[in-house]
C-alpha positions as CSV (number, residue, x, y, z in Angstrom):
1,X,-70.5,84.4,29.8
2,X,-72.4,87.0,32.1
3,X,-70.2,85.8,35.0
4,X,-66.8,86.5,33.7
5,X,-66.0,89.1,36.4
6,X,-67.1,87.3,39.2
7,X,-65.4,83.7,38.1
8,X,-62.0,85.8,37.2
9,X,-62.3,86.8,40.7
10,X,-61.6,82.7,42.0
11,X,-58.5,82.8,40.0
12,X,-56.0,85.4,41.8
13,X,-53.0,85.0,39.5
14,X,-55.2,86.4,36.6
15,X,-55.0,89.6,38.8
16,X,-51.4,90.3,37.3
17,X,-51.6,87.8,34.6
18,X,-52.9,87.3,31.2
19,X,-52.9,83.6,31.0
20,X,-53.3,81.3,28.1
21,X,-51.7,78.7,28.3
22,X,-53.9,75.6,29.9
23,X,-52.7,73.2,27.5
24,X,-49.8,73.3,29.6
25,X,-50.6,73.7,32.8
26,X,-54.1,75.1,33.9
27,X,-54.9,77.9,36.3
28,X,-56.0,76.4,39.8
29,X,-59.3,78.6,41.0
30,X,-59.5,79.4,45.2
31,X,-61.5,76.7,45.4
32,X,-59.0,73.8,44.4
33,X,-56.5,75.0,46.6
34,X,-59.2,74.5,49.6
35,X,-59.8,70.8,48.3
36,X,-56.0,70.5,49.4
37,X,-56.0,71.9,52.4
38,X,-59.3,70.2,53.4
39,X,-56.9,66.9,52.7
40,X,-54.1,67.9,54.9
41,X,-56.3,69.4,57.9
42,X,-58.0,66.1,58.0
43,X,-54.8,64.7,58.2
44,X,-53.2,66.8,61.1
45,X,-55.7,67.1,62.9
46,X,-56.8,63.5,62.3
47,X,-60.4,64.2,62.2
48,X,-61.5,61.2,60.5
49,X,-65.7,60.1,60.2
50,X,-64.6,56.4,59.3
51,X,-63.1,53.6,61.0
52,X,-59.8,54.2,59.6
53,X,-58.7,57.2,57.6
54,X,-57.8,55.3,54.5
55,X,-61.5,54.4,55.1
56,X,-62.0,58.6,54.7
57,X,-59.9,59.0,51.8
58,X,-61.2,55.6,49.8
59,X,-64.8,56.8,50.6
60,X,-63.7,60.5,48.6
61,X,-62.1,58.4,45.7
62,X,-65.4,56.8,45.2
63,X,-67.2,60.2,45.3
64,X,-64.4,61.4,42.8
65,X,-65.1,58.4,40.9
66,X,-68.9,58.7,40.4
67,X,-68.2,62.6,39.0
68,X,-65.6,61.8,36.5
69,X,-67.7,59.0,34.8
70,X,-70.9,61.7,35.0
71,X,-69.0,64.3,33.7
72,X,-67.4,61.8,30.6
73,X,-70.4,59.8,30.1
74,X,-69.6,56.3,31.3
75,X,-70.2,54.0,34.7
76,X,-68.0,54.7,37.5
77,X,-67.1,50.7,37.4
78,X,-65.2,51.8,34.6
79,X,-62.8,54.3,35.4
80,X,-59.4,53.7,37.1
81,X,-57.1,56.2,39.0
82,X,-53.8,56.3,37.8
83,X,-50.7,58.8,37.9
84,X,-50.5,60.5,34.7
85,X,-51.6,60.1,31.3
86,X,-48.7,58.2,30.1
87,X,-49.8,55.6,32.7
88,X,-53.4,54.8,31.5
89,X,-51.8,54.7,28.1
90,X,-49.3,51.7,29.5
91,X,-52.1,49.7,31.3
92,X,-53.9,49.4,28.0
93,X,-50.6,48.0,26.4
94,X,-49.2,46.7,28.5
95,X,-52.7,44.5,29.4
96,X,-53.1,43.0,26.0
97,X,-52.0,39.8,24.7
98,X,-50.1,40.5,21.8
99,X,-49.1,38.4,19.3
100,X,-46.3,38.5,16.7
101,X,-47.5,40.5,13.5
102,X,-50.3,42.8,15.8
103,X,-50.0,45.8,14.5
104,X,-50.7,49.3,16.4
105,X,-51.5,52.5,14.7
106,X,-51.1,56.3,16.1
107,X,-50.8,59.7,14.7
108,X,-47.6,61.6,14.5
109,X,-48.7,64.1,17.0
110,X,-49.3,61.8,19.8
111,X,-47.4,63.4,22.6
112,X,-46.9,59.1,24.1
113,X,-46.4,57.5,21.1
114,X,-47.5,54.1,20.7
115,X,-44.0,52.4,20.4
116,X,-43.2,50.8,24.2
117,X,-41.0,48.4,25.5
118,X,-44.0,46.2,25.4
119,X,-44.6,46.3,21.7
120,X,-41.0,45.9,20.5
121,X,-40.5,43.1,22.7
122,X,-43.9,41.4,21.5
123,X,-42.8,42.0,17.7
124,X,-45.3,44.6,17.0
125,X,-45.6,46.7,14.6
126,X,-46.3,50.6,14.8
127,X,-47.5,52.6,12.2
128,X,-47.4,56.3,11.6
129,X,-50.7,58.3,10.8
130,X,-49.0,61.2,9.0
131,X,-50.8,64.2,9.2
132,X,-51.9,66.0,5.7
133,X,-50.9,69.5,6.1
134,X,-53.1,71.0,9.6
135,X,-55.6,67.6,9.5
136,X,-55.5,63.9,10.3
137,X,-57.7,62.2,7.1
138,X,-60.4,59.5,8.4
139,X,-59.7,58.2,4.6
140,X,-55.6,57.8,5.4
141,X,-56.5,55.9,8.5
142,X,-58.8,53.6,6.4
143,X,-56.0,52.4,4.1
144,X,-53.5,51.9,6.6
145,X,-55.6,49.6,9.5
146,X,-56.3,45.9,8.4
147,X,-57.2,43.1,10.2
148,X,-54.3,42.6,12.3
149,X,-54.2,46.3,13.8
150,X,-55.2,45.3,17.6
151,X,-55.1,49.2,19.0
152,X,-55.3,53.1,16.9
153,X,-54.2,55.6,19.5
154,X,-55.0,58.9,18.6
155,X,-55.4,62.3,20.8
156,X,-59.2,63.7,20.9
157,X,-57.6,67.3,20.6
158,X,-53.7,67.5,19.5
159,X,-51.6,68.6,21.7
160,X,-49.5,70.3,19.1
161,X,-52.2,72.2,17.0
162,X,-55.8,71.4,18.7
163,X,-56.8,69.3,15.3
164,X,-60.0,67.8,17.4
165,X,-61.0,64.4,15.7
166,X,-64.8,63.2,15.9
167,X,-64.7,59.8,17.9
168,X,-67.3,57.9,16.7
169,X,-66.4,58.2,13.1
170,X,-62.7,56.6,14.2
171,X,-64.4,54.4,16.4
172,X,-66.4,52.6,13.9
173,X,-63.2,52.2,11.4
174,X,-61.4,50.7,14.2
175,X,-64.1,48.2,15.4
176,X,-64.6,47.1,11.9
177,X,-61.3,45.6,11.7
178,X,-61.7,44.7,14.9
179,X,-59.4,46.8,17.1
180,X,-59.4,48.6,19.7
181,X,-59.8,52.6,20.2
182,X,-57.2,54.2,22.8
183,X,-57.7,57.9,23.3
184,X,-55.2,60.5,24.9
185,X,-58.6,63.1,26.0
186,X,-56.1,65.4,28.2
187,X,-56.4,68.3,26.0
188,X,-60.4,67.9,26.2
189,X,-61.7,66.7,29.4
190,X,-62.8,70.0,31.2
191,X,-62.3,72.2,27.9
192,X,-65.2,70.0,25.9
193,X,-68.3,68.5,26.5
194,X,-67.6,64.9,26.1
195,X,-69.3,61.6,25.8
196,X,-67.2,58.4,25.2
197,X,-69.8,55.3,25.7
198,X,-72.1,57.4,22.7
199,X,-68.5,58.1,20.7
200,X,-68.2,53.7,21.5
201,X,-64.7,54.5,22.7
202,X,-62.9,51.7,24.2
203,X,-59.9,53.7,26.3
204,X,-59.2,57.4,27.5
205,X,-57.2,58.2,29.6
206,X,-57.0,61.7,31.0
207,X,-54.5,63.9,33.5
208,X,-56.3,67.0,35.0
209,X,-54.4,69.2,35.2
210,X,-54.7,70.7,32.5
211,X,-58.2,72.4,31.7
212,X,-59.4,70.7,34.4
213,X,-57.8,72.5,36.9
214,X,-57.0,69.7,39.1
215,X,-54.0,67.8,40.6
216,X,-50.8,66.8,39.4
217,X,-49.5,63.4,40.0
218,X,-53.4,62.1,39.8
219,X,-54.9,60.6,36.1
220,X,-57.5,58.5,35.3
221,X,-58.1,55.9,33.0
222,X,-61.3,54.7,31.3
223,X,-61.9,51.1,30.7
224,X,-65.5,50.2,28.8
225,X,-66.8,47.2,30.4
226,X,-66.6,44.8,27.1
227,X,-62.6,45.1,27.8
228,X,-62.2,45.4,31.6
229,X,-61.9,42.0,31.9
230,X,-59.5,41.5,28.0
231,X,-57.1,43.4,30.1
232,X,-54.5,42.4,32.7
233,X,-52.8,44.1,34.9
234,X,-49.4,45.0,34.4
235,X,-48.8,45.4,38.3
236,X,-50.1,44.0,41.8
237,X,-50.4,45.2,44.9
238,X,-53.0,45.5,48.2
239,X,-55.6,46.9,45.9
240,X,-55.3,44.2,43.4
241,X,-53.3,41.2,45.1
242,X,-53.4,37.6,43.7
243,X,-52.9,35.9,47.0
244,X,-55.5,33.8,48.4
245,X,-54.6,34.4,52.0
246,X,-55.7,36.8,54.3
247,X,-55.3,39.9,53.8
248,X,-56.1,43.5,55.8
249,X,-58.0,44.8,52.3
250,X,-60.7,43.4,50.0
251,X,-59.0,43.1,46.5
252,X,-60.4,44.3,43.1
253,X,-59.3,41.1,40.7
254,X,-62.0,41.5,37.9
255,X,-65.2,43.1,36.5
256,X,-64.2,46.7,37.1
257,X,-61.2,49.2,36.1
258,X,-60.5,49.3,39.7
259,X,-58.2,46.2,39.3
260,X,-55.7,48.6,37.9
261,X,-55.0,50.5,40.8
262,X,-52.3,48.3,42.4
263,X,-51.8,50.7,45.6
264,X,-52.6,53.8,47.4
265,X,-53.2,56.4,44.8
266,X,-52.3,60.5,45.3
267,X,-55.8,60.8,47.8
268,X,-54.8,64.4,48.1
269,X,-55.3,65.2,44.5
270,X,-58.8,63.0,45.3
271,X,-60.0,66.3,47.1
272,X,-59.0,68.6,44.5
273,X,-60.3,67.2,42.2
274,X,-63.6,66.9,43.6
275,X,-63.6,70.8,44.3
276,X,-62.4,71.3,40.6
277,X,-65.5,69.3,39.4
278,X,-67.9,70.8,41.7
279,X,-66.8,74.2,39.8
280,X,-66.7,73.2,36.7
281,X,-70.5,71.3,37.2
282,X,-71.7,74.6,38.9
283,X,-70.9,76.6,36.0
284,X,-71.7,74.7,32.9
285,X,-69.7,72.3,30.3
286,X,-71.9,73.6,28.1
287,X,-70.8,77.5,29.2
288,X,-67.1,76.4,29.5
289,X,-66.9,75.0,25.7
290,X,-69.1,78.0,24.4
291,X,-66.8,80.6,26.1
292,X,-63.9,78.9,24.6
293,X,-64.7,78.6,21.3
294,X,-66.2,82.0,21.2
295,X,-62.9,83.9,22.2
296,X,-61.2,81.1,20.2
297,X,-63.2,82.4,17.0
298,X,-62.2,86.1,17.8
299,X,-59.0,85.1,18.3
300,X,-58.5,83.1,14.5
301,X,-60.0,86.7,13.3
302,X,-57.2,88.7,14.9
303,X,-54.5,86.4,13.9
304,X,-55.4,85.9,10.2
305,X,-55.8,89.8,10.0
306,X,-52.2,90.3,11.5
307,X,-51.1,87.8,8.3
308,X,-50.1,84.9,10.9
309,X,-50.7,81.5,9.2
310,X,-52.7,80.0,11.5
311,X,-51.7,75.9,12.2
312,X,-55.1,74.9,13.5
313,X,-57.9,73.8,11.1
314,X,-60.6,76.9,10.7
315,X,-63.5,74.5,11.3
316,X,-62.2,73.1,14.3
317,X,-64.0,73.8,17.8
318,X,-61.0,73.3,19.5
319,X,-59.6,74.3,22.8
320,X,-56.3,75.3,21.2
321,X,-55.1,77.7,18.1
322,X,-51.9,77.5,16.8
323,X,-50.0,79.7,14.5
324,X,-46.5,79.8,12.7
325,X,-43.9,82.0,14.1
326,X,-40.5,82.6,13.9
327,X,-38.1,82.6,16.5
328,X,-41.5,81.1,18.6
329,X,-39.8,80.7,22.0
330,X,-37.9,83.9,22.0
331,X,-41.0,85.8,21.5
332,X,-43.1,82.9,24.1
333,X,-40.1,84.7,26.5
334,X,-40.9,88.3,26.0
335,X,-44.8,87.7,26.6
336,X,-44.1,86.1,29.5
337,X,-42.1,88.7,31.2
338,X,-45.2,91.2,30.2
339,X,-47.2,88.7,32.2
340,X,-48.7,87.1,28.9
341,X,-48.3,83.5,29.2
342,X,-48.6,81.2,25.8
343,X,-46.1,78.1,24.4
344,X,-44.0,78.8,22.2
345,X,-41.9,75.6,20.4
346,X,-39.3,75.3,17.5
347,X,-41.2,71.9,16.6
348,X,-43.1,71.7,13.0
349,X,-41.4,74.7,11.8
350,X,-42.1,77.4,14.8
351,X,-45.2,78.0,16.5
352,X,-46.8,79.4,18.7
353,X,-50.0,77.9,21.1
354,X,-52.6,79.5,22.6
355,X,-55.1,77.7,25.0
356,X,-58.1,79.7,26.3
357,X,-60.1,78.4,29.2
358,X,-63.5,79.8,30.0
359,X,-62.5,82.8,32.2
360,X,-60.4,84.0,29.3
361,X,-62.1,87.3,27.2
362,X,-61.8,89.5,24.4
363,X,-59.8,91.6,26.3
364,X,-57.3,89.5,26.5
365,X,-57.1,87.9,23.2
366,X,-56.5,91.8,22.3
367,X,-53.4,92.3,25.0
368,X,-51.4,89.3,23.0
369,X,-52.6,90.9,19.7
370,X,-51.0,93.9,20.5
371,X,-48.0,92.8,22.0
372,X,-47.3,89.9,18.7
């Protein structure tokens, strides 16, 4: 990326930090941080261009709203705020009319497994994808669905090892039983160029705050229009009220996600977001997921030469590369007080993660090489 300089520049912790760990928490550039405080001066200084400034901040929401489904590849009538990822996931469940003997499918990985109040109560069934060895098999998946699977949950890129699954080929296993495709996308969304109405996904849902740079507390859900209206919502409120009387606000009952927001949603993390897409549009998805797999590639190179066994699939243009380790978060510990920031967990055997984003370099890939 010719820019490197310039965009490390927006960042000011990577000043005394090498940091490489955004699939725990991502960076937030200068230009986030001004989305906030745009939020909060509108605020005190109530300088609002509407009627009312929920007026102001539901008018952002919509701008927010018509980005995300640009950037993913869908209609903004189908994407729902919510508050984290575990929250989108729960809509989708909770929403659907199970019946005794549905049966629900996820892989082992799944940082929310698919096993909820919801689905013990409703006599469901849940069923492990076990992973064969670094890998989730397409072929595994295919012996295990049938025709009374009603949901697979998997996670586009896993959380634990960045095993990146291709969409559409789950997609059309699931829809030929029937089901439905759910799809934890945190770990891709703003790391990946991504496109779920070609993949024919059915639900993602996605927190940003990861390698999207955005807020906490603030999620989104997407909900392809065949199933906005198979779904119920598992809470009401002025956004999505039942009552028949008057009310102060126009409710969303049907025909878009929307329905699922049930009140006022986190409209500061609504600016921040909107700065953190602005950036990420201005310089490139394409440039984002070339830089990362580029100093990802470099960095499987350095790692197999030290003799690490490297966790994450060689093929895999993924966002994240894991590796075994002993004594993983003793050593996570000592990086970070050299200002190297990775994950280190005790999970799987011991490993370590590493998550570039696109103003990481080489440079930096060889500061943890020569501090493992």
């Amino acid at each position: 990326m010719n820019n490197i300089e310039s965009i490390r520049e927006d960042f000011p912790t990577l000043k005394d930090w090498t940091y490489l760990d955004n699939a725990f928490v991502g960076l937030m550039p200068k230009q986030v941080r001004e989305g906030y405080m745009e939020w909060i001066d509108e605020w005190y200084n109530f300088r609002i261009t509407k009627n009312t400034i929920l007026n102001c901040w539901l008018e952002k929401s919509t701008i927010l709203r018509n980005m995300i489904s640009n950037l993913i590849g869908v209609q903004s009538s189908e994407i729902a705020f919510t508050m984290c990822t575990g929250s989108g996931l729960n809509i989708v469940i909770n929403g659907i009319d199970w019946k005794k003997g549905d049966n629900v499918i996820f892989t082992e990985w799944e940082h929310n497994p698919l096993v909820t109040n919801t689905t013990r109560k409703n006599g469901v069934e849940s069923r492990v994808l076990k992973a064969s060895g670094n890998r989730f098999e397409l072929s595994n998946l295919e012996k295990m669905i049938d025709d009374k699977t009603r949901l697979v949950q998997i996670s586009q890129v896993c959380y634990t090892n960045g095993f990146r699954f291709n969409l559409k080929d789950v997609a059309q296993i699931v829809h030929e039983h029937g089901a439905k495709l759910l799809v934890d996308a945190t770990q891709a969304v703003g790391a990946i160029q991504v496109d779920y109405k070609k993949d024919d996904v059915d639900y993602v849902s996605v927190a940003p705050y990861k390698y999207l740079m955005g807020p906490a507390g603030l999620a989104f859900l997407y909900v392809n229009n065949q199933s906005v209206n198979e779904l119920t919502p598992d809470r009401v409120g002025w956004k999505n009220q039942l009552y028949e009387g008057d009310n102060p606000e126009e409710s969303i009952t049907e025909g878009k996600a929307e329905k699922f927001e049930y009140g006022t949603i986190n409209f500061q993390g609504v600016y921040a977001l909107i700065k953190s897409i602005e950036y990420l549009n201005k310089i490139g998805i394409e440039n984002v997921e070339n830089q990362i797999i580029n100093v990802n590639k470099y960095l499987y190179e350095k790692l197999e030469y030290l003799g690490k066994k490297v966790w994450t699939p060689i093929e895999n243009e993924s966002p994240i590369i894991s590796f075994i380790q002993e004594n993983p978060e003793n050593l996570a510990k000592k990086l970070q007080n050299m200002k190297i920031k990775v994950t280190g967990r005790r999970a799987h055997g011991g490993h370590m993660r590493v998550s570039v984003h696109f103003y990481n370099t080489i440079d930096d890939i060889d500061l943890l090489i020569k501090n493992l």
